[in-house]
Structures are given as C-alpha cells and as structure tokens.
N, C-alpha and C positions, 0 to 999 in steps of 0.2 A: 482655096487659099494655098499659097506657098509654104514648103514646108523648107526650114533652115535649120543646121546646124548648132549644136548650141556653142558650136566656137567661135560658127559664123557670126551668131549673137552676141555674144559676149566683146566680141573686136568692130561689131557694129555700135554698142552700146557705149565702147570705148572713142571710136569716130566722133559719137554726137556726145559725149563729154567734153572734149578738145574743143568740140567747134562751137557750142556754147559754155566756154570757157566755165566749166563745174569741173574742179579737184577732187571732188571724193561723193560718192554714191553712198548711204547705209544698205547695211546688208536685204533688208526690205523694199528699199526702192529699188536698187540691181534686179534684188528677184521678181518683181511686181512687171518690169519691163519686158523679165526675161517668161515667165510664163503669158504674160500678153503674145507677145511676138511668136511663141511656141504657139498659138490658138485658143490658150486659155481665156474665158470669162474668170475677169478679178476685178475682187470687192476688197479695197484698201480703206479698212477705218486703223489708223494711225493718231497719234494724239498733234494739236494743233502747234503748229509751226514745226514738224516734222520732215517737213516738203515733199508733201503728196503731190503737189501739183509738179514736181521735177519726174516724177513717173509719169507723165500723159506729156509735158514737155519736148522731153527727148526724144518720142515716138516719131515724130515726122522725121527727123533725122536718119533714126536707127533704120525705119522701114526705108529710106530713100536710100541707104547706104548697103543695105539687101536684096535692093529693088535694082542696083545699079542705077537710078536717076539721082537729078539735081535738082531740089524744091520743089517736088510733085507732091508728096504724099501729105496729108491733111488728118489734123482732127480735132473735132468736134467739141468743145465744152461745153454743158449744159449749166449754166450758174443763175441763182436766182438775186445775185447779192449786184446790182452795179457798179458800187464804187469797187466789189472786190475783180470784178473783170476789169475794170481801167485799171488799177494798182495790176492784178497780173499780167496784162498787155503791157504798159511800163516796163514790169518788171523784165520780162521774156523779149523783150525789143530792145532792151540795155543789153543782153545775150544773145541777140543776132538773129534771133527766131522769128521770122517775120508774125506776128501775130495783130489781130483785129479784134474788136468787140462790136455785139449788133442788141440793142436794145432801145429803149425809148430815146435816151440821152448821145444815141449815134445820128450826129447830122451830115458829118463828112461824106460827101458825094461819093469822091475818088475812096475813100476807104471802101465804101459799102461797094462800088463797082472791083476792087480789088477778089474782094468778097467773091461775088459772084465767080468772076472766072477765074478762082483757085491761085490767084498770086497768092492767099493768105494761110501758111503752114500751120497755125492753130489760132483759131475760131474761138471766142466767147461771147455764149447766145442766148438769149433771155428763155426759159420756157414759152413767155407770152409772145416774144417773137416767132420764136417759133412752131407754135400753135395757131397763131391769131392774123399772121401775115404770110400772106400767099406764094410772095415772092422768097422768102427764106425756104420755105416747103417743098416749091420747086425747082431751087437751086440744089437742094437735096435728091431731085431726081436728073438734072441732069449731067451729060456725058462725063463732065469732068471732075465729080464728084464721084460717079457712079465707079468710074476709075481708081480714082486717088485716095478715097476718104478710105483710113486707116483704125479709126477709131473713134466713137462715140462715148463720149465719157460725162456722169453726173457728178457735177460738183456740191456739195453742199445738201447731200441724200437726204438728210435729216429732215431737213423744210418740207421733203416730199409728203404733200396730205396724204396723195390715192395715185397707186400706180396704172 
C-alpha cells in the first residue's frame, strides 16, 4: 500500500469535497477518512443520520486524487437493507459519484455491465449477492478490481448474525 502524507490527505479529502459538492465534514468523518487512507482498519459506530456513509463516499475520490487517476478507484458497500442502497445510490448520484447497487431488485443490464468493468466508483452489494452469485465473486477477483478496489466497507454491522 502507498503511503501519503497527511497533507497530502487532508488536500485530497478536500478535492473530493468540492467535487461532490459537501461544505463541511464533522470532525469524525474527516478523521475516519483520514485514518482509512493512512492504512488504518476503522469501525465507525456514529448515531443515525450522522453521515457515516459520506466516510466511505468520498474515498473513491480522495484515493483517485493520491493515486493521481481519474475514476479508477472503487469501493465496496456491503448493505443488507435495499431500499437503503437505492435511496444511497440516488443520493451519491445527485453528487456526482458514479454509484450502482447489485441485489435481487437490480435488473438494468447496462448498470450491472457497468459493474463489472469498474465504471462504478461505489458499489452497493447485497451479502446474498455476493455470497450466492458467482458472477459478483469473481468480478472481485478480477484485474480491475484487484487494481482499483479501495475499500470494503459493512454497512449496517448490526444485522450481522455470524462473522
């Protein structure tokens, strides 16, 4: 893994606020971003409507803005809620973030082809998609993921039965 500055981070984290038009960070999302990007494993329990999900958001960004690329870097939501990945997809797509969701109620061809070859800078993926279907599994092992993908992040840990 690359290691960056934390000025460099902080001016990257500023980059991908501009460009998904977000005015102000709490001081817990900032940091949450900026120890991710530093190599840290982080576990954000934040109280609801906080905007946890603007910590895993701006990652594609920050990392493609570290990376020196342009809409490479990818990552991963794990949500067990549907309607809350369409509503996040919505929401992140009003902000410029190219974002997809993959679960039973994903019938769009072109999205799901999107998917696959990494047009999509944040991904919301069912567990059971991606447990149960082969084609998600190994779109996780190939080239352009093996590459790009930045982060794997569980949304909604709670629900988890058994890790």
């Amino acid at each position: 893994m690359m290691e960056f500055s934390s000025e460099d981070i902080e001016r990257a984290i500023d980059t991908a606020m501009r460009k998904a038009e977000v005015k102000e960070l709490k001081k817990e999302q900032r940091g949450t971003i900026h120890e991710f990007v530093s190599g840290r494993d982080v576990f954000v329990s934040l109280p609801t409507g906080y905007g946890k999900s603007f910590c895993y958001a701006l990652l594609p960004a920050v990392f493609d803005e570290l990376r020196g690329s342009i809409g490479t870097s990818i990552v991963i939501c794990v949500s067990p809620l549907t309607a809350l990945m369409m509503e996040q997809r919505n929401k992140f797509i009003m902000r410029g973030i190219a974002t997809e969701f993959v679960g039973e109620l994903q019938q769009d061809v072109d999205a799901m082809e999107s998917v696959k070859s990494g047009k999509i800078q944040l991904l919301f993926i069912s567990p059971e998609s991606l447990l149960n279907n082969p084609q998600w599994r190994e779109m996780l092992i190939s080239p352009v993921y093996q590459t790009n993908l930045v982060a794997l992040v569980v949304d909604e840990a709670h629900c988890i039965i058994q890790w």
